[in-house]
C-alpha positions as CSV (number, residue, x, y, z in Angstrom):
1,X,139.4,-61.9,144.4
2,X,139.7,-60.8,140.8
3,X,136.3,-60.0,139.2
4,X,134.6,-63.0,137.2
5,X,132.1,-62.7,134.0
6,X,130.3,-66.4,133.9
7,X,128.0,-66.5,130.4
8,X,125.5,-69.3,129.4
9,X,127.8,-72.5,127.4
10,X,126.1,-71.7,124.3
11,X,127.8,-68.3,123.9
12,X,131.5,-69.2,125.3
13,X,132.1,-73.0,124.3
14,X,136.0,-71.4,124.3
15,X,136.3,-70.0,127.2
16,X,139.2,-71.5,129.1
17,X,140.2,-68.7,131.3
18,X,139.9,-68.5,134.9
19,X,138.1,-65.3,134.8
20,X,135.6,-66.1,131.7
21,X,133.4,-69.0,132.9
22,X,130.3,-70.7,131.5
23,X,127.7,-72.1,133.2
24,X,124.5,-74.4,132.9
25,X,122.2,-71.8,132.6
26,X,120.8,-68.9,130.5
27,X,121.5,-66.1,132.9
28,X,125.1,-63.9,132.6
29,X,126.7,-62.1,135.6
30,X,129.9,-60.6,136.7
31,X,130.8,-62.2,140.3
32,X,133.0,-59.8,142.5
33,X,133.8,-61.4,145.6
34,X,130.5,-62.0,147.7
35,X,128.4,-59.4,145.0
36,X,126.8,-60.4,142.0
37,X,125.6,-58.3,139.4
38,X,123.3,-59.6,136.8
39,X,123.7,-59.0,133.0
40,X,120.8,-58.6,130.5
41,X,121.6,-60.7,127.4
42,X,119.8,-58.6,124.3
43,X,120.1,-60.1,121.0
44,X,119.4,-58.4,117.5
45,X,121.0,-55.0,118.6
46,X,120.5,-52.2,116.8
47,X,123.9,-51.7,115.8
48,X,124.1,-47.9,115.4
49,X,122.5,-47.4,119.0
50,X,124.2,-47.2,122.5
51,X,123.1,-49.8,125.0
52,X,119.9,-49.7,126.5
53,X,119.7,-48.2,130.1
54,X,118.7,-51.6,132.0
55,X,119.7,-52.8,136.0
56,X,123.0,-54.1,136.1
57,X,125.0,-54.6,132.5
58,X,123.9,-55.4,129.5
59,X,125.5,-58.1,126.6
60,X,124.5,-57.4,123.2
61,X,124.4,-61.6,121.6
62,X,125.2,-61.2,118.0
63,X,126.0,-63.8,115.6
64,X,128.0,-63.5,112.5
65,X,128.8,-60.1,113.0
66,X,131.0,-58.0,110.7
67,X,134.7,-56.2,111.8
68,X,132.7,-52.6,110.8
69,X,129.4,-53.8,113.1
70,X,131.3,-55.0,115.9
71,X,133.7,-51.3,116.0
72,X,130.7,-49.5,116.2
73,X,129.3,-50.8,119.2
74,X,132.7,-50.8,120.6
75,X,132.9,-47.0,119.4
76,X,129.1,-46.5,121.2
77,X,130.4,-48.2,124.4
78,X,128.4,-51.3,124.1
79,X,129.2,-54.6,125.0
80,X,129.0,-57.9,122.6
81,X,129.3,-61.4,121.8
82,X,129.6,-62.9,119.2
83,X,129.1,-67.4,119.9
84,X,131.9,-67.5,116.9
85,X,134.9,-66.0,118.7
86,X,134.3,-62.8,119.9
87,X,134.1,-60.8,123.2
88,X,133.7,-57.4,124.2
89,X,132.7,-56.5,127.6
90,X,132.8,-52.9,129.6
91,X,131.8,-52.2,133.0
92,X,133.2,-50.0,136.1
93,X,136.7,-51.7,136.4
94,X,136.0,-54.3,133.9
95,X,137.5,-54.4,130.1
96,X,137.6,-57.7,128.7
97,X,137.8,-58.1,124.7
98,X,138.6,-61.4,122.8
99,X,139.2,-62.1,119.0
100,X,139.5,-65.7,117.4
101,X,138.7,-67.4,120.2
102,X,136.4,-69.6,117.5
103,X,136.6,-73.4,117.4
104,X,139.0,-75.1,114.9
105,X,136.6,-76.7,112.4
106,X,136.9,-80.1,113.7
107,X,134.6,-83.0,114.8
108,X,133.9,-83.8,118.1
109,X,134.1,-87.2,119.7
110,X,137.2,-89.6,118.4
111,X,137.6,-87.8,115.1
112,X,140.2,-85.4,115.0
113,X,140.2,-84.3,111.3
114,X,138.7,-81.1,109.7
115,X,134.6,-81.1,108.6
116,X,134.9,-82.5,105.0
117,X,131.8,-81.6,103.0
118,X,130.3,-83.3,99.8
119,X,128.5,-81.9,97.3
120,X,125.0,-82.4,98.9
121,X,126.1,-81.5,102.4
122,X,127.4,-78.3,100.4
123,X,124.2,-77.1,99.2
124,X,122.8,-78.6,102.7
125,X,125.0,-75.6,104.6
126,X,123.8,-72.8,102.1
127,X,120.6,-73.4,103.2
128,X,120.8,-73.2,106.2
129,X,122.8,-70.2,105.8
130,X,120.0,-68.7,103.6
131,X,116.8,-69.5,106.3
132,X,118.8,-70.0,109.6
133,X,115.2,-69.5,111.3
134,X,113.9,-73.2,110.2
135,X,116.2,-76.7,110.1
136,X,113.4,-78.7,110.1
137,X,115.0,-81.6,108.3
138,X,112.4,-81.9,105.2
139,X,112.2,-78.7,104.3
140,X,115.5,-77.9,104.3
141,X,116.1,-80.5,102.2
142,X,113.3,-79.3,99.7
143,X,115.4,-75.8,100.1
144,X,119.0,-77.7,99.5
145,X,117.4,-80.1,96.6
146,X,119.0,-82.9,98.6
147,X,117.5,-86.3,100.2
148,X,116.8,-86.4,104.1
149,X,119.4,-88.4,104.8
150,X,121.9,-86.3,103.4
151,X,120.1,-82.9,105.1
152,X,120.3,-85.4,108.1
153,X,123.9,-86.1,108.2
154,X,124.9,-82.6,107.8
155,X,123.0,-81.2,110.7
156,X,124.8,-83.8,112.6
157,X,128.3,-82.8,111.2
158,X,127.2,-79.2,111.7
159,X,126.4,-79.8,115.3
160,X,129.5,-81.5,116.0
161,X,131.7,-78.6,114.9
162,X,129.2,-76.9,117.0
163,X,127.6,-74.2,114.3
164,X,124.0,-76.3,115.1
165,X,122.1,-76.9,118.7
166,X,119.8,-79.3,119.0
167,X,117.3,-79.6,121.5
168,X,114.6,-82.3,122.5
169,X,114.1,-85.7,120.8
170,X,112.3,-87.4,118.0
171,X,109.2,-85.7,117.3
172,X,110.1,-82.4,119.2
173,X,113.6,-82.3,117.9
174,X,114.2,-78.8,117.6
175,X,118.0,-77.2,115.8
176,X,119.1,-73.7,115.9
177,X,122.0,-72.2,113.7
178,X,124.5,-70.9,116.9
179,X,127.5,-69.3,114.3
180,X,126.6,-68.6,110.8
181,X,129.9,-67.0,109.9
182,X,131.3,-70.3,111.3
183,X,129.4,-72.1,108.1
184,X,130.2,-70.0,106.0
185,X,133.8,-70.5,106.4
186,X,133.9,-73.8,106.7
187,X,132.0,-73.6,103.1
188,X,134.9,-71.4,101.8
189,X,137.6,-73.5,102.9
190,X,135.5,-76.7,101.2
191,X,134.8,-74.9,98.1
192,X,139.0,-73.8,98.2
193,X,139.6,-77.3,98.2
194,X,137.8,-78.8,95.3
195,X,138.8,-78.3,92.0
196,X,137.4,-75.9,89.4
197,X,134.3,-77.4,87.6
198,X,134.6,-77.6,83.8
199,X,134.1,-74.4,82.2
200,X,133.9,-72.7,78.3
201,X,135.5,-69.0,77.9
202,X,133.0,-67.6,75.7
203,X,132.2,-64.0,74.5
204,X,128.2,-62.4,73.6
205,X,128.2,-59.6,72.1
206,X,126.1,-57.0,74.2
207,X,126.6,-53.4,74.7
208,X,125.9,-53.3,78.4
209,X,126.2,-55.9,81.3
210,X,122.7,-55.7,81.8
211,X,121.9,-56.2,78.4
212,X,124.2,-59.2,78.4
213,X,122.1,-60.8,81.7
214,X,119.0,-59.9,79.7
215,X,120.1,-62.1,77.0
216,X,121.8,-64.7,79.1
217,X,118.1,-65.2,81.2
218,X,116.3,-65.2,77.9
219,X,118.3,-67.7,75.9
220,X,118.9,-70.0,79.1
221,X,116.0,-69.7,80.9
222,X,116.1,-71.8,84.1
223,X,118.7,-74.0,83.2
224,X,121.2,-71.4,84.1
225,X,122.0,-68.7,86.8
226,X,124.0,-65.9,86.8
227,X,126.7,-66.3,89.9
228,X,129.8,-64.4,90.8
229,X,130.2,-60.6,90.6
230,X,128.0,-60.3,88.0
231,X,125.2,-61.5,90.7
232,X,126.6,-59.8,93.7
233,X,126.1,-56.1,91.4
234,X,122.7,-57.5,90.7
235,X,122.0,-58.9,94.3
236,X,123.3,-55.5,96.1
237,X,121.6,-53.7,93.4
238,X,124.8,-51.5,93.1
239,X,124.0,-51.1,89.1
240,X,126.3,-48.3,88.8
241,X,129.4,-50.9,90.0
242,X,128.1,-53.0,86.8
243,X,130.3,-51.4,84.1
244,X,133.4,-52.9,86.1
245,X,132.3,-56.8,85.9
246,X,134.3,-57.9,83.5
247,X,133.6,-61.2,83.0
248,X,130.1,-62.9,84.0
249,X,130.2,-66.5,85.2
250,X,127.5,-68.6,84.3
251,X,126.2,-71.4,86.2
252,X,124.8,-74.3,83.7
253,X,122.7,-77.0,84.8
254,X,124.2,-80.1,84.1
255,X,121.5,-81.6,82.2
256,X,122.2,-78.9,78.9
257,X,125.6,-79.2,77.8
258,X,128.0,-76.4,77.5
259,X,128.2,-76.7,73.8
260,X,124.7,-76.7,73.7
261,X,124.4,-73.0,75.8
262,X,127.2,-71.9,73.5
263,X,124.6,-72.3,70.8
264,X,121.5,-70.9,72.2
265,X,123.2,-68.1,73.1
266,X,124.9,-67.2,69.8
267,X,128.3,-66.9,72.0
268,X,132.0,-67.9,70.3
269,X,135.2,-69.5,72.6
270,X,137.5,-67.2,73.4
271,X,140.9,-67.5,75.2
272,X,141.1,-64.0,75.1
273,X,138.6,-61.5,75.6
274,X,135.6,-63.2,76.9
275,X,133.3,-61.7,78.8
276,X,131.2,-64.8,79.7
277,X,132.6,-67.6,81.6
278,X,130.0,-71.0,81.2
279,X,130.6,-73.2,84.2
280,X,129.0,-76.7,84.2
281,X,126.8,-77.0,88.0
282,X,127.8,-80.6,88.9
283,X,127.4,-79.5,92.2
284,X,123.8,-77.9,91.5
285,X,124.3,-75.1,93.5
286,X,122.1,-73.3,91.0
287,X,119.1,-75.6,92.8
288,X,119.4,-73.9,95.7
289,X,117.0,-71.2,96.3
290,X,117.3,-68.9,92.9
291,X,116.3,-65.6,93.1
292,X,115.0,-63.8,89.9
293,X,115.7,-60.1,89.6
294,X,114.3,-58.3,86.3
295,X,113.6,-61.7,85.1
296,X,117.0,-62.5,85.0
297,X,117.9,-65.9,86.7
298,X,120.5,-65.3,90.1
299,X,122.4,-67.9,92.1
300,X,121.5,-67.2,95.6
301,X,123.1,-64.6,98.0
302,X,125.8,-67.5,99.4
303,X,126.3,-69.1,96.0
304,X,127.1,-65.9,94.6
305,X,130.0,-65.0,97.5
306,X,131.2,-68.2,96.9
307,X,131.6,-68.3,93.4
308,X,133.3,-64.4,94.0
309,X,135.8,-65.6,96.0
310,X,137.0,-67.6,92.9
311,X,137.2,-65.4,89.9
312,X,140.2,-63.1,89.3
313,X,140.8,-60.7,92.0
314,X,137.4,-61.6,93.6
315,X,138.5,-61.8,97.2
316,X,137.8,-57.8,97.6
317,X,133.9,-58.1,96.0
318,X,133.6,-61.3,97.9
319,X,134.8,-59.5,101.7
320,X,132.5,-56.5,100.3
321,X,129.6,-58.3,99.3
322,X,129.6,-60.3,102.5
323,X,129.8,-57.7,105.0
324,X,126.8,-55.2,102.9
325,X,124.6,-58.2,101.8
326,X,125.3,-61.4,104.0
327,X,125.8,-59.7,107.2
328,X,127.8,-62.8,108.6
């Protein structure tokens, strides 16, 4: 009888194969015939260690995890897995390792179409991205400046595509964010999707970037946030990287015109040469947990990798910025 690895349903909703089973509860083991041996599931590893000495095996749970996080517990012999897709596992006679085994974004039950996120529901996922730890329903939606029954309806979209478990009822309803990385890319194919949101071209004179963000936070104030790569250098702190941002995108509250910004902030149009790009926030993404960093006004860390993955050969910063600052 071939050797069989059975893991707890939460961390394998794909397995399929004969070999790779799930099971009802939260114990792991590799069944060989009549002999069982038991596997210690250990989650937040520390990623540049080998595994622990423990009885039997031992699973390293991750979530989210990054290609350059998951090779170097491969490289330190460890095993992991990853509830998004992902599967390594050595022991004496055993090598089993699995890539994009996640689930397509889909609905359960009688829908079969993909996810489809408004703009609330949007800033309802970066939330939850942002403070995985607590989806109590009203303070997430204080977080995601969005109404309970939106915050509501997401969680329940999010738990059909199976990123959110939810356990007990009313009262003692309790959720827990299963695949971050899972959200996030559902965000990034939602955000692909939707158009661009009206924008102004504009340049401000400034010597440096950071004098330019100085000026932006001054003139602005908290009616605007400073997204894109010009966050992510600010986010990561990388300020030597800052000299190669060549355009800073602008999030505007809705509520001040763009003409209006234009003015405060002494800027002039430009089809050519600008250096700031004023976007109008319909989808007030900006409301969603700002950070403030030298008293300059940031779009938060998911905002920010969003926005990247949208400005002109941004898809590099974005993949950077995620795996150094989001870690999912």
């Amino acid at each position: 009888m071939h050797p069989q690895l059975i893991l707890p349903r939460a961390l394998a909703p794909w397995a399929k194969a004969a070999w790779l089973r799930v099971g009802s509860t939260d114990r792991a083991w590799v069944q060989a015939g009549a002999e069982r041996t038991p596997i210690t599931l250990v989650t937040t590893p520390p990623w540049l260690a080998k595994a622990p000495r423990t009885q039997g095996a031992t699973l390293f749970v991750v979530s989210g995890s990054t290609a350059a996080q998951r090779e170097t517990l491969e490289r330190n012999g460890a095993s992991y897995i990853d509830p998004g897709g992902y599967l390594h596992f050595v022991a004496p006679s055993i090598l089993i390792h699995l890539e994009g085994r996640q689930r397509s974004l889909r609905s359960s039950g009688t829908l079969d179409a993909p996810v489809r996120l408004g703009p609330a529901a949007v800033r309802v996922a970066i939330a939850s991205l942002l403070v995985p730890d607590d989806l109590a329903v009203a303070r997430l939606a204080k977080r995601a400046a969005a109404s309970l029954a939106q915050t509501h309806e997401t969680l329940g979209l999010l738990e059909q595509a199976g990123f959110v478990r939810r356990t007990g009822r009313g009262p003692r309803t309790e959720r827990a964010l299963t695949d971050r990385s899972g959200v996030a890319e559902l965000l990034r194919q939602t955000m692909l999707r939707q158009r661009r949101p009206p924008s102004m071209p504009t340049f401000v004179y400034a010597r440096r970037p950071e004098d330019l963000w100085t000026r932006i936070g001054s003139a602005l104030g908290d009616r605007a946030v400073i997204s894109g790569a010009a966050a992510a250098a600010l986010l990561s702190g990388e300020t030597s990287g800052a000299t190669s941002v060549p355009r800073t995108l602008v999030r505007v509250s809705k509520d001040l015109p763009i003409e209006n910004a234009i003015r405060l902030l002494d800027a002039a149009p430009a089809d050519s040469g600008a250096n700031v790009l004023l976007v109008t926030d319909k989808a007030r993404w900006s409301a969603v947990l700002p950070r403030e960093i030298r008293k300059i006004r940031v779009a938060n860390s998911v905002s920010t990798w969003l926005d990247c993955l949208r400005e002109p050969r941004g898809e590099d910063v974005a993949q950077q910025f995620r795996e150094s600052t989001l870690g999912f």
